[in-house]
C-alpha positions in Angstrom: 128.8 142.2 130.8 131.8 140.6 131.6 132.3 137.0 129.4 133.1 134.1 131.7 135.5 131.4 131.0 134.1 127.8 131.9 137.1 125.0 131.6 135.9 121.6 131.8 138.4 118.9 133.0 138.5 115.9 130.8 140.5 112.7 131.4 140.3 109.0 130.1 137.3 107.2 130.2 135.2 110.3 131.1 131.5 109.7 131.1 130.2 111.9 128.3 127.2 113.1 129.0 128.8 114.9 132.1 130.8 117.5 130.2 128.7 117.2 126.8 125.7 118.8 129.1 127.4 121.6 130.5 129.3 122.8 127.5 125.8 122.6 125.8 123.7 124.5 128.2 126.9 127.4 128.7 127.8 127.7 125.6 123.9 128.1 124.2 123.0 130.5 126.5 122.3 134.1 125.3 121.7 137.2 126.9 118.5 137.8 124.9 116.1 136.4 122.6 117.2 138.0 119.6 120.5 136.4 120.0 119.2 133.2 120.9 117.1 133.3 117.2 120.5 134.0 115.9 122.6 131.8 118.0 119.9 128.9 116.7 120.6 129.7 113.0 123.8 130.8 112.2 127.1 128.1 112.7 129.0 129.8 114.8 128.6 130.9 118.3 128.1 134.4 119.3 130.7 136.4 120.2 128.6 138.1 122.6 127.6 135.3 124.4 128.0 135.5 128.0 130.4 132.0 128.4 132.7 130.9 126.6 133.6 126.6 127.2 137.3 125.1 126.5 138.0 121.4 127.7 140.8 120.6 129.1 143.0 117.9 130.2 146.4 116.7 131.7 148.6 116.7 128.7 145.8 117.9 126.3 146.5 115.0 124.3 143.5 112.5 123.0 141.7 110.7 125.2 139.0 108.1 125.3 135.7 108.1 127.0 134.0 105.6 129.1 131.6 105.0 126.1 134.8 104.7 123.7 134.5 108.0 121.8 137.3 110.0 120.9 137.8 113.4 122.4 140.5 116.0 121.7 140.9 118.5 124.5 141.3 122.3 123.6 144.2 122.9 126.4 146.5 120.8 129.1 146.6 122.1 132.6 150.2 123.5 131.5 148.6 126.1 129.0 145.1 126.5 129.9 143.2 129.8 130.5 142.4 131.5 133.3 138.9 130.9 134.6 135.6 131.6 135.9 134.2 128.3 136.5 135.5 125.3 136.6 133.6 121.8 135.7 134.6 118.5 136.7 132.6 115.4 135.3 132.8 111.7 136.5 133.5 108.8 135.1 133.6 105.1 136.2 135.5 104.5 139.5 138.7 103.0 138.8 138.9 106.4 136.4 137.8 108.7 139.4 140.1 107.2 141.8 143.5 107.4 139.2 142.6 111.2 139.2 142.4 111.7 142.9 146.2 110.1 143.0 146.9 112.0 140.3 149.0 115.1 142.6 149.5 117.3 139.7 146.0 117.0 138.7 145.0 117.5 142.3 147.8 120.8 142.9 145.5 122.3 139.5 142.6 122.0 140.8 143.6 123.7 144.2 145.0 126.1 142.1 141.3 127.6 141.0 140.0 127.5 144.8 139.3 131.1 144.4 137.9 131.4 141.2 133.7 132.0 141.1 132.6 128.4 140.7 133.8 124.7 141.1 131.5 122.1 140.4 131.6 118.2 140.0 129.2 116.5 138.3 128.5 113.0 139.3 131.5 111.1 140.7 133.7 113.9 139.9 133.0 115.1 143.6 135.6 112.1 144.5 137.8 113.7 142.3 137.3 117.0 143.8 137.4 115.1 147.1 140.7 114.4 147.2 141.9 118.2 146.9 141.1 118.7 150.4 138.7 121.8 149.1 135.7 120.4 149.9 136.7 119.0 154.0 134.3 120.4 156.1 131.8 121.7 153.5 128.6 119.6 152.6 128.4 117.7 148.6 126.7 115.0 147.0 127.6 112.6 144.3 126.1 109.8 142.5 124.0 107.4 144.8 125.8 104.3 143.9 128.8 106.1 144.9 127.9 108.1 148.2 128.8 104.9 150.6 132.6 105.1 149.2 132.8 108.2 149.0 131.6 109.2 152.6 134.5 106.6 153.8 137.5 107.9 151.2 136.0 111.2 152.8 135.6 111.6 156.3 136.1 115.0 156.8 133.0 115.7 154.3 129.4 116.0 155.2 127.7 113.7 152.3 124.2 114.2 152.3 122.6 111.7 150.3 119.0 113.3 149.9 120.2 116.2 147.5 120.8 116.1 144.0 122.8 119.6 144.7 124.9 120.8 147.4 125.9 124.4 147.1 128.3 125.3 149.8 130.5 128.5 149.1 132.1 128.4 146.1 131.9 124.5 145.3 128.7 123.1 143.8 128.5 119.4 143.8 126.0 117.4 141.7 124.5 113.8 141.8 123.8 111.7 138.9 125.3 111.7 135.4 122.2 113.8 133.3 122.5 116.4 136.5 125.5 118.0 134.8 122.5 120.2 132.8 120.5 121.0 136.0 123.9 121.9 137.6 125.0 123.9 134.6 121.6 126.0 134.7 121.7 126.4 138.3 125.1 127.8 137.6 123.2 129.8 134.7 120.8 131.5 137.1 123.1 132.4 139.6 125.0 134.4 137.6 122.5 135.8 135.0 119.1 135.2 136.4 116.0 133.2 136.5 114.3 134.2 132.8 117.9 133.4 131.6 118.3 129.8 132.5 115.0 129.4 131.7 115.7 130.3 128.3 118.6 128.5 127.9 116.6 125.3 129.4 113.6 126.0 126.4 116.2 126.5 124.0 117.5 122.8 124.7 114.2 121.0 125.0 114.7 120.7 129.1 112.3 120.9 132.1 114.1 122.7 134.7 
């Protein structure tokens, strides 16, 4: 089975939990339960495992979160991988908004329009917003944040009764722990029910 390259975008002040719960649920899940008993004991990952997470970032330089911690990203956008999915967390909204501005951020992300997923988690959607990908389609974002960004983003049906919006290609998540649901959603899509179910046991989560 083909391994799949998740890239998570990373920028200053970041919320954590966004891209910390993603990277957890892809890169725990296994393709069995023999290698999820081994996955659970030994250090390292499996190389088996059916994703494999890098973070990535502008100039791939340090950067710090909105909660002040210190992150090193694997890649910039100048040398990153190709990939399969792509994740895009939120942040507060002054951070948000300097990365919709941000053109060569933006010309990236257009870049992977094709690829199998595109996904913001939280306020990342106004992020992802501003590439112009998601005119026309229906998302979500956080509820504190679907008034603004239903004006920034006219052209954008915002439907503020979903947690999840899965239109084509994009999958758009509300609230800043839905990063997990959104990365096991993601998980059964491509591998199955019993596997995100798994994945979900093996992390302590109620699906």
């Amino acid at each position: 089975m083909k391994k799949r390259k998740v890239g998570i975008l990373l920028f200053d002040y970041v919320d954590v939990l966004d891209f910390t719960g993603p990277a957890e649920v892809f890169s725990l899940t296994t393709n069995n339960k023999a290698e999820k008993t081994l996955t659970l004991y030994k250090k390292h990952l499996l190389p088996m495992r059916p994703f494999e997470v890098c973070t990535i970032s502008e100039t791939g330089m340090e950067l710090k979160t909105h909660s002040e911690i210190i992150i090193n990203p694997d890649f910039s956008i100048d040398n990153s991988p190709a990939l399969d999915i792509l994740i895009i967390p939120g942040g507060p909204l002054r951070a948000v908004q300097s990365m919709a501005k941000n053109q060569k951020i933006q010309d990236w992300i257009i870049k992977h329009k094709s690829i199998e997923y595109i996904s913001s988690v939280c306020t990342g959607a106004y992020i992802l917003g501003g590439t112009g990908l998601l005119d026309g389609k229906k998302a979500t974002t956080h509820h504190l944040a679907l008034k603004l960004f239903e004006e920034k983003y006219p052209e954008i049906q915002v439907l503020s009764d979903r947690k999840v919006v899965h239109d084509g290609n994009i999958i758009t998540y509300g609230g800043v722990s839905s990063g997990i649901n959104m990365a096991l959603y993601i998980v059964k899509q491509i591998l199955g029910k019993s596997t995100a179910e798994r994945t979900a046991k093996t992390i302590e989560f109620t699906m």
